[in-house]
N, C-alpha and C positions, 0 to 999 in steps of 0.2 A: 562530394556532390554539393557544389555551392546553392545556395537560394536564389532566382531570378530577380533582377531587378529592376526587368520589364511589367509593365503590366498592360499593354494593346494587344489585339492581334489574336491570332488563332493559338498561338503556344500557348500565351498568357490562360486564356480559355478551354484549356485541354485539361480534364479534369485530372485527379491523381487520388486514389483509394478513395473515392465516392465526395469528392470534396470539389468544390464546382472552379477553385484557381491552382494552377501547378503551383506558386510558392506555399499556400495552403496545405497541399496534398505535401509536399516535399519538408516543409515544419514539421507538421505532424511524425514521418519518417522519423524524423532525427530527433524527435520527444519522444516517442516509442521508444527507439532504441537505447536513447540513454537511459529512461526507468529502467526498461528490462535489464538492460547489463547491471544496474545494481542488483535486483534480486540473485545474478549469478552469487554474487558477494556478500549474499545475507543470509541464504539459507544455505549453504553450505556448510557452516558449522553443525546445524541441523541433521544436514545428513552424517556427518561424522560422529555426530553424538556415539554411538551403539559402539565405534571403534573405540573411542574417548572412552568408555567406559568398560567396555570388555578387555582394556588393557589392566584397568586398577592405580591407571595412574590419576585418574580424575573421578570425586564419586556425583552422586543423581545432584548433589545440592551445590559444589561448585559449577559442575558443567550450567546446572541451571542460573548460577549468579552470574556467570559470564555472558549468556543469554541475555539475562535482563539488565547487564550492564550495557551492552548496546541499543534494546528499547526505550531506555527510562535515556540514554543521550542521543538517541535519536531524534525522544518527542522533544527535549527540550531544546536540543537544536532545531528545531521546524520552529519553536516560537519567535528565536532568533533567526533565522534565515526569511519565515513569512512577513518578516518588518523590511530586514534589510533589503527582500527581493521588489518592495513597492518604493524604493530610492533609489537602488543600483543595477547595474545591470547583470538581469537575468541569467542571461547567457555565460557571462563567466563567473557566474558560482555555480552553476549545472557542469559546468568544464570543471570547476576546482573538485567538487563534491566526487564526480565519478571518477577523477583520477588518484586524488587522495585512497577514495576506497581499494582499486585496485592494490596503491604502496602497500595502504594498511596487510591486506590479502599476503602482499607477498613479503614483508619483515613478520610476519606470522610464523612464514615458511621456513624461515628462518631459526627464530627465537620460537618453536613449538614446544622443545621442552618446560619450560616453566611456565606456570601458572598465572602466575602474576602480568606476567609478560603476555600471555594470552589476555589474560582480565583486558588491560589496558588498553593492547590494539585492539581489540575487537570495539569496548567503547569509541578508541579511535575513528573506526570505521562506522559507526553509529553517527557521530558527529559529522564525518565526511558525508552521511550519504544522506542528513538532514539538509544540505543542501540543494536539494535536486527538486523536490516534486513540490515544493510552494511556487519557485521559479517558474516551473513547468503551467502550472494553473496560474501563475501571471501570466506568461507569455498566451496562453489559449485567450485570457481576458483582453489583450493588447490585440490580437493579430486575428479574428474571428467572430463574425455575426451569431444572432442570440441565435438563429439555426441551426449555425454549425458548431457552436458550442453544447447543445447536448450530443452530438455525433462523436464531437472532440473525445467528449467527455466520456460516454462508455468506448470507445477504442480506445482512447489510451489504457482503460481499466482492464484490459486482455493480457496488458505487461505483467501482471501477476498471476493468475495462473499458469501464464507460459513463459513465464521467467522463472516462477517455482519449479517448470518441469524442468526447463534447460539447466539449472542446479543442480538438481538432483542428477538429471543425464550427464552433465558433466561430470560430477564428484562418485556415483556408479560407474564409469569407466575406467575414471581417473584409480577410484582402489583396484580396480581388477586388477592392473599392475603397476601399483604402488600403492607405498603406505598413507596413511592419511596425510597429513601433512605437507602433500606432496599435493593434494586438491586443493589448497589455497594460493599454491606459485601457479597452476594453470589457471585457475578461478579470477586471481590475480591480475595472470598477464591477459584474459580474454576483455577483463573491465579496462584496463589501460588503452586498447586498441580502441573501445571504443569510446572514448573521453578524446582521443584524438581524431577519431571520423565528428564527434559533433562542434571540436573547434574549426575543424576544417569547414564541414559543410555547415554550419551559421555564421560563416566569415561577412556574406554580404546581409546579413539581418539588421544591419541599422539600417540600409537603401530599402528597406521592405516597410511601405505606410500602413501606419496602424490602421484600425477600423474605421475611427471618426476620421480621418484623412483620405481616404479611399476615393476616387471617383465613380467605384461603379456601386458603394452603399449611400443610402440618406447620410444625410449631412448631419451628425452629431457634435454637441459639445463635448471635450475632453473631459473627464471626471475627476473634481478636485478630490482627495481624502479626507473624508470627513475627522473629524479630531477622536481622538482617544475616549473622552467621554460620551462622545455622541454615539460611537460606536457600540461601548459597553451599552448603552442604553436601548440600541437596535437589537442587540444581539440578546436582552433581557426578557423586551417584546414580541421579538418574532417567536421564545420559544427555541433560538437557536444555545444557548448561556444550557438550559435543564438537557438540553441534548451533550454535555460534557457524558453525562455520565452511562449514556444508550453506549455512544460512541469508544467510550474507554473498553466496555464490556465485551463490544461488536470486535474490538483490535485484541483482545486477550482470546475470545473463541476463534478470530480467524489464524491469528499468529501461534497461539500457544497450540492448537491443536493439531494444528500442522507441524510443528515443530515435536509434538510429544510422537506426531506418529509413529513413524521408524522404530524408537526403543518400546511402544506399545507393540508392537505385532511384533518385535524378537522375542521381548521380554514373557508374552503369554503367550504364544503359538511356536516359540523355539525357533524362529526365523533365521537365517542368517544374516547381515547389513548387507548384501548384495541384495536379497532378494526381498527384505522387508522396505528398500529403498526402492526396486523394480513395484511392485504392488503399489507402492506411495505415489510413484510418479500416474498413476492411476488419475489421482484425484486430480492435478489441474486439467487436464485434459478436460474431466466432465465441470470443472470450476469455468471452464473457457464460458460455458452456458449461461452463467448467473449473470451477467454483467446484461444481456439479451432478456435473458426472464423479468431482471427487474426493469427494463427499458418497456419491456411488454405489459406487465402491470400497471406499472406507473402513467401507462398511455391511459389505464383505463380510472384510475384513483384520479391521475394527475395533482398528487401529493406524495413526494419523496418519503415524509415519515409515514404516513398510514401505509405503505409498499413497504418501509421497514419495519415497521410492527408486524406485519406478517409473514414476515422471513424471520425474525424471531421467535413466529408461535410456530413457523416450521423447523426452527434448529431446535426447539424445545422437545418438539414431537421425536426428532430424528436418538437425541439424549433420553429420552426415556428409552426408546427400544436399545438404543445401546447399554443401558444399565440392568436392562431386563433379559437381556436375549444377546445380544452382539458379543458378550463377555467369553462368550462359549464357544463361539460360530465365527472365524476371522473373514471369512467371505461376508458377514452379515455386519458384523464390525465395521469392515471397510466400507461398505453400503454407507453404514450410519454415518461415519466420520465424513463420505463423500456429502450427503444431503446438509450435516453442521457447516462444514466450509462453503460451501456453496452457497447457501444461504448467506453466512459472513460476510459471501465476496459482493451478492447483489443489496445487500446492503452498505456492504461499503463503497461500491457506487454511488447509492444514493447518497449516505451524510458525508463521505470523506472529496468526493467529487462533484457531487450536483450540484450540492447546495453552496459551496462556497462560487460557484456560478452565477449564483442572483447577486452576488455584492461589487459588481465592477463598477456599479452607477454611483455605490460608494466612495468608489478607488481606493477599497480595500482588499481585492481579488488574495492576493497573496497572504497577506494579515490573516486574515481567516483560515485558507486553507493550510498557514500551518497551524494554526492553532488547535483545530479540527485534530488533523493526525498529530498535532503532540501529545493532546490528551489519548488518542487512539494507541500510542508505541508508551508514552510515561504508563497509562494504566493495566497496558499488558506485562509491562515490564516487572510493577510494583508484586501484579497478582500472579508472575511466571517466578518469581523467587517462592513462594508460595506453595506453587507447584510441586517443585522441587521437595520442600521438607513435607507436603503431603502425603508422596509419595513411598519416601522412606517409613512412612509410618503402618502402622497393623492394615489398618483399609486399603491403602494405598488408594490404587485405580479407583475403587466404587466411590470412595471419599471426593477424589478427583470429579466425578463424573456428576455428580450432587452437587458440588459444587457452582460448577457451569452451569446444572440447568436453575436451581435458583437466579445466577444471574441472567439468564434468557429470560427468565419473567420477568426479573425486576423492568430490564430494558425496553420490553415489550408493552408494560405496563406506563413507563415513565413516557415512550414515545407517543402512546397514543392521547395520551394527554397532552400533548405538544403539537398534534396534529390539527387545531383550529385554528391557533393563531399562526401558528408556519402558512396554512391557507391565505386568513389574512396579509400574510406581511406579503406573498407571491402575489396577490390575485389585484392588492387596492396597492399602488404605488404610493399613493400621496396619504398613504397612514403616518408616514415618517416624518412629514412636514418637508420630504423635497419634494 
């Protein structure tokens, strides 16, 4: 499905998923898709964990190093990709990133016996798929009015819940008949098809005018990049610089706890991995919501962090009762785990997607938002190895679970302090001196 590269007339004019020009509506398409098909190829290990470990050929602390060898090269590939995606083009690191991951997916399939050989591709495929979504959040900055960029912005954030679910859907079938192993050459080959539908259908994307070009928007000036130091200096002042550390915390509770789920509800409720992955897939479904909830608050704040400081004093809430009560009860458990992510996810709406939304006047759209999720994948990564040897230990879980809600306050606490001058830096354009 290629991009139009009309823009008169009634076609031009026909909207496409609530977006007021077909090549809009039809971008969009093919930015969806590509995110989602990485999540097929990210959380899939995830769901394999329970088999990975109930064989004994892997224990709780490598499976978890291997985990957080792909988060901690993931974030640090987004530092590297959100520079190169504001010089090169876009579109073919989004093609390289989501084909790579699929290889990775499928020389997994391959080389599954060793360890080592696991370690790596999987980092592999952390690096691959740190290409995609800095790209993604330039292209929304390039090709979309300040309106249709908050629109942009929570729909594309739907690829994660319901990429988490098609993961798990996949990799749940994929074992019913076959062994694990066997869910990263399907996983694999489903991310490869679609690395080739988005080379195909953004073939005419350079004939598609960006925003300032457009005849049917006001007439804008292009945005030069403002320099490296100027930048650090915006990002000091707005309050954006102290949100590293909201942000690192917000990607260790979304990621890690999705990720523990599965072996939590086998490991205490005697689940089996068919059906402690049936149960999991639960959560995105009600995570589809978060990304709408915080569109819905923040209409009424109209400030991204004070909307995130209260989805952290709600994941807080949701951790306490899971500490107190859910440890016992898995239907209550699952509750609680459902209200942590979820929370997660509309918060990372707001700081992993909004806010690198305000810096296009910059013409650092990309810059930021990898920067944003490297510290969100580097910090989950650091504190998911962590994980792992907390678990092994006398407390295990309860250890775990104190752990996180400390960091929901910390975050909660550091955000709302960041919450006046973020105001400022949104509200008065010319506090920057542009």
């Amino acid at each position: 499905m290629k991009l139009k590269t009309h823009y008169k007339g009634k076609k031009y004019m026909k909207k496409r998923f609530g977006y007021k020009n077909a090549y809009n509506g039809r971008l969009f398409l093919l930015c969806w898709i590509a995110y989602f098909s990485t999540y097929i190829c990210r959380l899939n290990f995830s769901a394999v964990m329970p088999e990975l470990l109930g064989s004994g050929a892997f224990t709780q602390s490598e499976t978890a190093a291997v985990s957080s060898a792909f988060f901690i090269c993931y974030g640090a590939g987004q530092l590297f990709s959100g520079v190169l995606c504001d010089k090169i083009s876009a579109r073919l690191l989004i093609f390289a990133g989501v084909l790579f991951s699929g290889l990775s997916n499928l020389f997994i399939f391959l080389f599954s016996e060793s360890y080592t050989a696991l370690l790596v591709l999987w980092a592999l495929n952390g690096i691959a798929q740190s290409l995609v979504w800095a790209p993604i959040l330039k292209l929304a900055g390039d090709y979309y009015n300040e309106g249709e960029k908050v629109k942009f912005g929570v729909d594309i954030s739907t690829t994660v819940p319901l990429g988490t679910l098609a993961s798990y859907g996949v990799s749940l079938v994929t074992l019913l008949f076959a062994e694990w192993r066997y869910v990263f050459a399907v996983c694999g080959a489903l991310v490869i098809i679609a690395a080739v539908y988005w080379f195909i259908g953004t073939s005419g994307l350079k004939k598609i005018p960006k925003v300032e070009n457009r005849m049917d928007e006001a007439i804008q000036t292009a945005p030069t990049a403002v320099s490296g130091k100027k930048l650090v200096k915006i990002l000091l002042i707005s309050g954006t610089a102290a949100l590293m550390i909201p942000i690192a915390i917000q990607g260790t509770l979304k990621d890690s706890v999705t990720q523990w789920i599965p072996t939590f509800l086998e490991g205490n409720y005697n689940m089996g991995t068919s059906l402690s992955l049936l149960l999991t897939m639960v959560l995105p479904v009600i995570n589809v919501t978060g990304a709408y909830l915080a569109k819905a608050l923040n209409k009424k704040l109209k400030n991204e962090l004070a909307t995130s400081a209260a989805f952290f004093g709600i994941a807080a809430a949701f951790l306490i009762l899971l500490m107190t009560a859910g440890t016992k009860i898995a239907v209550l458990a699952l509750i609680c785990m459902a209200g942590i992510t979820n929370s997660m996810f509309a918060i990372n709406v707001m700081l992993i997607t909004m806010v690198p939304l305000h810096f296009p006047k910059y013409g650092r759209t990309g810059t930021v938002g990898g920067l944003l999720n490297a510290v969100a994948y580097i910090g989950c990564g650091l504190l998911n190895m962590g994980a792992g040897a907390i678990l092994e230990t006398d407390d295990g879980w309860r250890a775990l679970f104190i752990l996180w809600l400390a960091l929901a306050a910390a975050a909660a606490i550091i955000t709302i302090l960041c919450v006046k001058p973020w105001k400022k830096f949104t509200h008065v354009p010319n506090s920057y001196g542009e």
